[in-house]
Biotite code that builds the C-alpha atoms (Angstrom):
import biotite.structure as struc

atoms = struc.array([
    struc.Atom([-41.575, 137.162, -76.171], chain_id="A", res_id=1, res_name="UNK", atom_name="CA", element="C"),
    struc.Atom([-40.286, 140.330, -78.347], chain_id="A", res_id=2, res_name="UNK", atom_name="CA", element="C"),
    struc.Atom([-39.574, 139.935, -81.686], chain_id="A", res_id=3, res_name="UNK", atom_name="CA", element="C"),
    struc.Atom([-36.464, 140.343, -82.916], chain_id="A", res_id=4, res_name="UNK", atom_name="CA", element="C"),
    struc.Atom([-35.248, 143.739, -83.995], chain_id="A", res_id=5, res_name="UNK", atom_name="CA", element="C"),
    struc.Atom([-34.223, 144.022, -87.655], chain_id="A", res_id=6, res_name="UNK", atom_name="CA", element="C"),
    struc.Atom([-32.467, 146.926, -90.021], chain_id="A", res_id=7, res_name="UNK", atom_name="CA", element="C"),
    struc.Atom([-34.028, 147.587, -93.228], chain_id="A", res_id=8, res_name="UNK", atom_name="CA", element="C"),
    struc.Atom([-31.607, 147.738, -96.168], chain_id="A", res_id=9, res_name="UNK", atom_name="CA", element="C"),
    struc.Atom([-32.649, 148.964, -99.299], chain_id="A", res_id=10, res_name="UNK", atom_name="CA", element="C"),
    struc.Atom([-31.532, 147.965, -103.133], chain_id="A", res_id=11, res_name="UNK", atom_name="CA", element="C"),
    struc.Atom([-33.548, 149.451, -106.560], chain_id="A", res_id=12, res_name="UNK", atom_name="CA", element="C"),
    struc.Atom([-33.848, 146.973, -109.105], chain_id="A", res_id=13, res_name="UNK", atom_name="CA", element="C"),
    struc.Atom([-35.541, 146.202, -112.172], chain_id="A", res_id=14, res_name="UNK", atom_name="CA", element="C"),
    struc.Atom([-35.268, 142.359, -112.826], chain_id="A", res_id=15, res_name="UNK", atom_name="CA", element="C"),
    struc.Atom([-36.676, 142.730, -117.022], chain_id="A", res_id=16, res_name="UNK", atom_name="CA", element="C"),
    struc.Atom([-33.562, 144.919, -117.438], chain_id="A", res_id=17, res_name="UNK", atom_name="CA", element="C"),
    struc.Atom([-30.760, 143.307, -115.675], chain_id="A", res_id=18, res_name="UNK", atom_name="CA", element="C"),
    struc.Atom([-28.061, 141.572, -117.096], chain_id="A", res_id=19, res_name="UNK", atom_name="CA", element="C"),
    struc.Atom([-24.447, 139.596, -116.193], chain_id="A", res_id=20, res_name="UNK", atom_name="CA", element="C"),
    struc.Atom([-23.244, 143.231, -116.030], chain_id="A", res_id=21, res_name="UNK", atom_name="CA", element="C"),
    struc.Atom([-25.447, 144.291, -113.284], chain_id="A", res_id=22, res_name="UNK", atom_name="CA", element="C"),
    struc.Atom([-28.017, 147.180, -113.114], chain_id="A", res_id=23, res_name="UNK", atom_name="CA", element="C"),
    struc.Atom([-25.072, 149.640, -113.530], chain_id="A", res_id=24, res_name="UNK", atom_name="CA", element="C"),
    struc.Atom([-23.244, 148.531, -116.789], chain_id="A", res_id=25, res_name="UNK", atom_name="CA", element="C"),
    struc.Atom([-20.200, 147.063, -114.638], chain_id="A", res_id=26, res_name="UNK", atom_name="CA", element="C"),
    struc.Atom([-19.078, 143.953, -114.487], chain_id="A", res_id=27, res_name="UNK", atom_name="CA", element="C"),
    struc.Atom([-19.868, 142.623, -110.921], chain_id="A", res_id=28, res_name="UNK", atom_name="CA", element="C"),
    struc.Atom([-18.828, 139.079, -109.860], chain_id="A", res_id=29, res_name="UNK", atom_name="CA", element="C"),
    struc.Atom([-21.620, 136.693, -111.023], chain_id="A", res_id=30, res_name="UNK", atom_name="CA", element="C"),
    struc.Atom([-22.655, 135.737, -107.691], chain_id="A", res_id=31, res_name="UNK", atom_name="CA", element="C"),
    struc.Atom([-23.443, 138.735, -106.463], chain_id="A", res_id=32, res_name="UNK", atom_name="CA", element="C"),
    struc.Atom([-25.666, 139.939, -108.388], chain_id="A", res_id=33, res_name="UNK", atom_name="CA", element="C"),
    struc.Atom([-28.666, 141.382, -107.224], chain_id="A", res_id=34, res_name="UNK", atom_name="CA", element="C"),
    struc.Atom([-27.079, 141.095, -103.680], chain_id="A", res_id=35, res_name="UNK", atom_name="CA", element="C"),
    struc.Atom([-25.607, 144.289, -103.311], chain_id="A", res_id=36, res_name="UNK", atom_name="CA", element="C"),
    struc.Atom([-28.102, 146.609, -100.439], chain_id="A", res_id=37, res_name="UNK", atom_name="CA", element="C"),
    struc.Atom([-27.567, 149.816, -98.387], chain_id="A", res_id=38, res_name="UNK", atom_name="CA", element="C"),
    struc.Atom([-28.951, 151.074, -95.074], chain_id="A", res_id=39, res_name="UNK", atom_name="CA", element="C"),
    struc.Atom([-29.361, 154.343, -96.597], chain_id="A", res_id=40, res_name="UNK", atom_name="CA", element="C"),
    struc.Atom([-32.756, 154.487, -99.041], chain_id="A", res_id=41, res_name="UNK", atom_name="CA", element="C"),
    struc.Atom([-31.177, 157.287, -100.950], chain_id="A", res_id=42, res_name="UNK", atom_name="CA", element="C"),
    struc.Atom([-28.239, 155.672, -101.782], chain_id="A", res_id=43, res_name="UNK", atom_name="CA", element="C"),
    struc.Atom([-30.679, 152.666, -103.417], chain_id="A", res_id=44, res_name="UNK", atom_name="CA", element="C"),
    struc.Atom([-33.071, 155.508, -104.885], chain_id="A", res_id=45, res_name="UNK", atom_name="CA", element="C"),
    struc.Atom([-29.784, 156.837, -106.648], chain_id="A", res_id=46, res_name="UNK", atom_name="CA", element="C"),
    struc.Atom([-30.436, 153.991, -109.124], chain_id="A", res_id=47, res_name="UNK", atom_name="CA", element="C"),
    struc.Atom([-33.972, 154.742, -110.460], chain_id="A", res_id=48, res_name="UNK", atom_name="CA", element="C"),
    struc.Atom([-32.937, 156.232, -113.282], chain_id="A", res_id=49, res_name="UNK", atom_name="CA", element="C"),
    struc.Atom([-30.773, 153.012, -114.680], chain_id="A", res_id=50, res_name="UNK", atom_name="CA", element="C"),
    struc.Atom([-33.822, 150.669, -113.136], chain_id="A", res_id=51, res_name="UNK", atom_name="CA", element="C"),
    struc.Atom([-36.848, 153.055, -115.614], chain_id="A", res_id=52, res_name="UNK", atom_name="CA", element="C"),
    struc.Atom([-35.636, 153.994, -118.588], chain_id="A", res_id=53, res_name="UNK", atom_name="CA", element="C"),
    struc.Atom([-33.186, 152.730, -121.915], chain_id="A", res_id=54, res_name="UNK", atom_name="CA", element="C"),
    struc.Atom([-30.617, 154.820, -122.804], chain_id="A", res_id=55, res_name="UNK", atom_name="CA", element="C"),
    struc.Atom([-28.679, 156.330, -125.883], chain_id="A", res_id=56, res_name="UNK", atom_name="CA", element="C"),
    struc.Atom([-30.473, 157.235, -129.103], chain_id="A", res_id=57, res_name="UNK", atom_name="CA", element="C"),
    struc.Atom([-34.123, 155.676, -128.582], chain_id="A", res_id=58, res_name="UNK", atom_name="CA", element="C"),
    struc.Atom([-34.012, 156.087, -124.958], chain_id="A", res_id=59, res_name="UNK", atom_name="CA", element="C"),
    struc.Atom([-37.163, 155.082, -123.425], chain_id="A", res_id=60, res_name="UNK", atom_name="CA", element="C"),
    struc.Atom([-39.119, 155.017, -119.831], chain_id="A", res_id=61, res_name="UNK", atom_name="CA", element="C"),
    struc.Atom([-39.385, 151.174, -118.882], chain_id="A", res_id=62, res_name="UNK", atom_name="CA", element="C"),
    struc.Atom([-41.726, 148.907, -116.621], chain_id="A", res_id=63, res_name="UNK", atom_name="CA", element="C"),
    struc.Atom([-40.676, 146.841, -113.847], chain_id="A", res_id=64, res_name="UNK", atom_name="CA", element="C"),
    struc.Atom([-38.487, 148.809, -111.005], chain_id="A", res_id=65, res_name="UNK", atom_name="CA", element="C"),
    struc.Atom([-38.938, 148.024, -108.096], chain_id="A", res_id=66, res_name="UNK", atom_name="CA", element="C"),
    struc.Atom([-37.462, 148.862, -104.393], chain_id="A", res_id=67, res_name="UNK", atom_name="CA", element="C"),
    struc.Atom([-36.070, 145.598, -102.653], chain_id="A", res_id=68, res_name="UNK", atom_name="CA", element="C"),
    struc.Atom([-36.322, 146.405, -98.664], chain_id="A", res_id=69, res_name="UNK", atom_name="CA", element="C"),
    struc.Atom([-34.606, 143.085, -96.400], chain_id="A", res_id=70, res_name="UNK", atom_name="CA", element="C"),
    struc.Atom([-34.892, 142.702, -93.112], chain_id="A", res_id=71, res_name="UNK", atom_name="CA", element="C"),
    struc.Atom([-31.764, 142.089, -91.849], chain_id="A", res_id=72, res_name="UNK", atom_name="CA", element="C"),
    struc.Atom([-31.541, 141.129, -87.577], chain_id="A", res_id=73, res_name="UNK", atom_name="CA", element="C"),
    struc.Atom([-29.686, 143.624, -85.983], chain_id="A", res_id=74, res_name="UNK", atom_name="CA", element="C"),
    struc.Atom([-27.602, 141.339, -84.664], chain_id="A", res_id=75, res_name="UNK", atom_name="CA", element="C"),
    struc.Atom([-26.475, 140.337, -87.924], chain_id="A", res_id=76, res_name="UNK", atom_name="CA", element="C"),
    struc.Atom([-26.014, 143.124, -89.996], chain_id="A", res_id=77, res_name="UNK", atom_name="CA", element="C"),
    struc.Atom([-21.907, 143.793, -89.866], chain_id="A", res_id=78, res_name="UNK", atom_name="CA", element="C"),
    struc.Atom([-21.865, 140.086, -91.272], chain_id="A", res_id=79, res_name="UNK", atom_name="CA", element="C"),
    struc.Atom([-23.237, 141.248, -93.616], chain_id="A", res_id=80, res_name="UNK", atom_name="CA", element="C"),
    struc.Atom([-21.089, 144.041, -94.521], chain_id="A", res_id=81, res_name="UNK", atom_name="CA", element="C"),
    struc.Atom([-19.220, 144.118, -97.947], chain_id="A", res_id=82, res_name="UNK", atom_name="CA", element="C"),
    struc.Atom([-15.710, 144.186, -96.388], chain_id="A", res_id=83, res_name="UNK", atom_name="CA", element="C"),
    struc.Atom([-16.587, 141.136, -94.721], chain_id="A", res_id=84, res_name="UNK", atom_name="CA", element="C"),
    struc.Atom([-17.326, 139.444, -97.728], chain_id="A", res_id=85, res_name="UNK", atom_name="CA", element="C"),
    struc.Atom([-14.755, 137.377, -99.434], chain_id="A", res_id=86, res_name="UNK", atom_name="CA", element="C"),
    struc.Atom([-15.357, 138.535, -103.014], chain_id="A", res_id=87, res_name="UNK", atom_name="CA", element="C"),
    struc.Atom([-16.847, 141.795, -102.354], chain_id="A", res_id=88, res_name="UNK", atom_name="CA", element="C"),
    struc.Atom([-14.143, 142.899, -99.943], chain_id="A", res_id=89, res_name="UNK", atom_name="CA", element="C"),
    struc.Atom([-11.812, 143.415, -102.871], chain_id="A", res_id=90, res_name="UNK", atom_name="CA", element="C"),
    struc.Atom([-13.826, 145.556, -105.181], chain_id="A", res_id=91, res_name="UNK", atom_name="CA", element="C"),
    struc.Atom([-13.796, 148.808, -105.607], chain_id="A", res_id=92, res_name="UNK", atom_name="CA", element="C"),
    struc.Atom([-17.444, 149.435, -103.112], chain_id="A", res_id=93, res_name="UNK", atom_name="CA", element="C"),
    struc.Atom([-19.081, 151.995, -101.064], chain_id="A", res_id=94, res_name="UNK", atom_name="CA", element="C"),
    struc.Atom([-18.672, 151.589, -97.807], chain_id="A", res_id=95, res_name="UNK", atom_name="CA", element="C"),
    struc.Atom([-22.031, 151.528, -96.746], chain_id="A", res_id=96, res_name="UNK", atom_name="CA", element="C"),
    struc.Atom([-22.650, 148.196, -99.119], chain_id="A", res_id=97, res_name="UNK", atom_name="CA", element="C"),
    struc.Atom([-23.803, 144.983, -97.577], chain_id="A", res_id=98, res_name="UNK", atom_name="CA", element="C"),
    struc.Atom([-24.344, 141.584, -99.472], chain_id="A", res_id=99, res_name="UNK", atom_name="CA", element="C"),
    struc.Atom([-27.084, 140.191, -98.556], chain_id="A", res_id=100, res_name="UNK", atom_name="CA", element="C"),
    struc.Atom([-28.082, 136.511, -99.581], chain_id="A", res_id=101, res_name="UNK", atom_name="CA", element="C"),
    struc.Atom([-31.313, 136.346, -102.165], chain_id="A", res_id=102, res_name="UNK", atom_name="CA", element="C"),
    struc.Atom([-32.010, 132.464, -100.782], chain_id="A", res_id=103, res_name="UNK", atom_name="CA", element="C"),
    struc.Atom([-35.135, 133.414, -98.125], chain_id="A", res_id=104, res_name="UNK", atom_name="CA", element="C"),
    struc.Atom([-33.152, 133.333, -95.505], chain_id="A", res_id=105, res_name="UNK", atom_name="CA", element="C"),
    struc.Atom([-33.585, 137.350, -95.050], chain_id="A", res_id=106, res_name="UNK", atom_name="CA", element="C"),
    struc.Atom([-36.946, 138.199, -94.997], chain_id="A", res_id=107, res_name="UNK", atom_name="CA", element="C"),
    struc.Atom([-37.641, 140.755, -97.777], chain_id="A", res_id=108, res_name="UNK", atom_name="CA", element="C"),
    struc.Atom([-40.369, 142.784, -99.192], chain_id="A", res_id=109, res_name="UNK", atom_name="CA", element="C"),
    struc.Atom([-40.623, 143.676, -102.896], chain_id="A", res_id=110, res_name="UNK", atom_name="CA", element="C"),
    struc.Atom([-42.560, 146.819, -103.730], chain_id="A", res_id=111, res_name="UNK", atom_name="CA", element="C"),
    struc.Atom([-43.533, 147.884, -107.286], chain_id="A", res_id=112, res_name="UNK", atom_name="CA", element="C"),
    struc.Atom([-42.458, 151.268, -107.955], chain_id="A", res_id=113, res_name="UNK", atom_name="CA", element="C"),
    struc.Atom([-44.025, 151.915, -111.625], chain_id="A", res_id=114, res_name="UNK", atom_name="CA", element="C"),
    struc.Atom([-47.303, 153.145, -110.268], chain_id="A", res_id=115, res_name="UNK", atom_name="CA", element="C"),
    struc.Atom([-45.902, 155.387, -107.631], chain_id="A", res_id=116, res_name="UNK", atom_name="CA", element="C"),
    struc.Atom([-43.240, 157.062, -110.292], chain_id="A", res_id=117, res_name="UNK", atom_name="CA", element="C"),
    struc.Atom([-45.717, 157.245, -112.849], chain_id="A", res_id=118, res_name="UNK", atom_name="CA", element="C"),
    struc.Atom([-44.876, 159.829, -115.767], chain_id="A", res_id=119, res_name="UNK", atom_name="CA", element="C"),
    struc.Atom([-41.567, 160.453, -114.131], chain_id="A", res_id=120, res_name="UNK", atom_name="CA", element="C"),
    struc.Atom([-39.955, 157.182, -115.684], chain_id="A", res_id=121, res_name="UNK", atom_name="CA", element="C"),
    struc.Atom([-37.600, 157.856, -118.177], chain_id="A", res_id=122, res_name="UNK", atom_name="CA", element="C"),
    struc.Atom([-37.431, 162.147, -116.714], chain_id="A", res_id=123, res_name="UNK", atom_name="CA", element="C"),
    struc.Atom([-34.957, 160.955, -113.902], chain_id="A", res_id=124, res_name="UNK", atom_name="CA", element="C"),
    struc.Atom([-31.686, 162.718, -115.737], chain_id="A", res_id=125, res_name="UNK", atom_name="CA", element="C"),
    struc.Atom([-33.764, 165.932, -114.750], chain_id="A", res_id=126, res_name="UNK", atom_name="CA", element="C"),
    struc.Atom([-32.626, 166.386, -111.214], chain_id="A", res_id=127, res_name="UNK", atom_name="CA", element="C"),
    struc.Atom([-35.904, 168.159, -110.207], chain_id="A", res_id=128, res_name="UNK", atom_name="CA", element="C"),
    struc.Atom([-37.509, 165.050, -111.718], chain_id="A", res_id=129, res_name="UNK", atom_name="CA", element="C"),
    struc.Atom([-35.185, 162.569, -109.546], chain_id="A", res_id=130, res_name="UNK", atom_name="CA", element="C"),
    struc.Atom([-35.580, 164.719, -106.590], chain_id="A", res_id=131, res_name="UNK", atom_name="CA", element="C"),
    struc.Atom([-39.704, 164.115, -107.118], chain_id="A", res_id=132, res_name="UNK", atom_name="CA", element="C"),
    struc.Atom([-39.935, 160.467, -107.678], chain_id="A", res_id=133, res_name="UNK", atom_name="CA", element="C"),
    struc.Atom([-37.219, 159.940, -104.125], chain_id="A", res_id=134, res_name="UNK", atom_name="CA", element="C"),
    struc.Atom([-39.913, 162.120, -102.162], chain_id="A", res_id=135, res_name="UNK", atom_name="CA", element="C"),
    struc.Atom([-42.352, 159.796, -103.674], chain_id="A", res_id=136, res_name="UNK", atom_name="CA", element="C"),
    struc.Atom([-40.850, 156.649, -102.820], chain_id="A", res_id=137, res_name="UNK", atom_name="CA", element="C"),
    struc.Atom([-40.277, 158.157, -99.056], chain_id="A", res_id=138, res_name="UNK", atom_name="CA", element="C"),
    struc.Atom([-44.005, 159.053, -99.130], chain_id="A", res_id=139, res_name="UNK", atom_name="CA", element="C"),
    struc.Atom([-44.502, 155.404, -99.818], chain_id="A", res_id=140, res_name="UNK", atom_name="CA", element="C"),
    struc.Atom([-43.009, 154.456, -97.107], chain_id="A", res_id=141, res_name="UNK", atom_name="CA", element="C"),
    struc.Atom([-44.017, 156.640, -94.830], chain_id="A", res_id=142, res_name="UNK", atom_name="CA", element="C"),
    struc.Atom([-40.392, 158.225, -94.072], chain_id="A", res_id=143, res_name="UNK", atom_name="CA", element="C"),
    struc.Atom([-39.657, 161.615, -94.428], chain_id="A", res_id=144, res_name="UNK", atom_name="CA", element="C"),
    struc.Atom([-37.739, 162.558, -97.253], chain_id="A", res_id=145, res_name="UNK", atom_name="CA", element="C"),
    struc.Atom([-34.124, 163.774, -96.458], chain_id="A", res_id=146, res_name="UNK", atom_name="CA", element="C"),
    struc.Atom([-33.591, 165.380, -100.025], chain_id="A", res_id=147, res_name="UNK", atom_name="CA", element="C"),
    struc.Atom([-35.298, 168.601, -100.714], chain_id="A", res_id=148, res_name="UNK", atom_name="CA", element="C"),
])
């Protein structure tokens, strides 16, 4: 009996800093909230800078990212999709979103990312810097990085 075949989906977060505005600042429907994946790991890795450091005067590098990767069946992924969601389908999204339920019924893995970025939190507004701690997070994985 094979197992079945999943897509990994990727999301950045950094659960001591979010609030009801969401990791990005905007207002995002309450429910969706730490929801909102992509099939593409940059895309998520685009978000390390808001998930490591404060900003404005006394910016600051902070603890706690880390890189949310779910499992989602193949089968099941374009259910999942954010124009098939009935709140998410009228924002103004990405199109390669997908909401995908927080409840355990995806199988997810939650990997730390402060150790692997190291001295690069709160240097991600350098793009050399941001470039780095991506090829990191690849080399954690074990994919090849697509940004050079």
């Amino acid at each position: 009996m094979s197992e079945k075949q999943t897509i990994p989906v990727y999301r950045v977060e950094n659960p001591t800093k979010q609030d009801s505005r969401g990791p990005d600042g905007i207002t995002s429907h309450e429910n969706l909230i730490g929801q909102w994946f992509s099939p593409n790991l940059d895309t998520a890795l685009n978000y390390l800078r808001k998930s490591t450091q404060t900003f404005g005067k006394d910016a600051s590098p902070i603890d706690g990212a880390q890189l949310v990767v779910a499992h989602v069946p193949a089968d099941e992924l374009d259910a999942h999709h954010v124009m098939r969601h009935p709140v998410a389908s009228g924002m103004d999204v990405e199109d390669d979103n997908f909401i995908i339920p927080r409840d355990g019924s995806i199988p997810t893995d939650v990997i730390p990312l402060d150790d692997t970025l190291g001295e690069l939190r709160g240097q991600l507004g350098n793009v050399a810097r941001q470039v780095e701690a991506k090829q990191r997070v690849h080399a954690l994985l074990g994919h090849v990085a697509v940004e050079k």
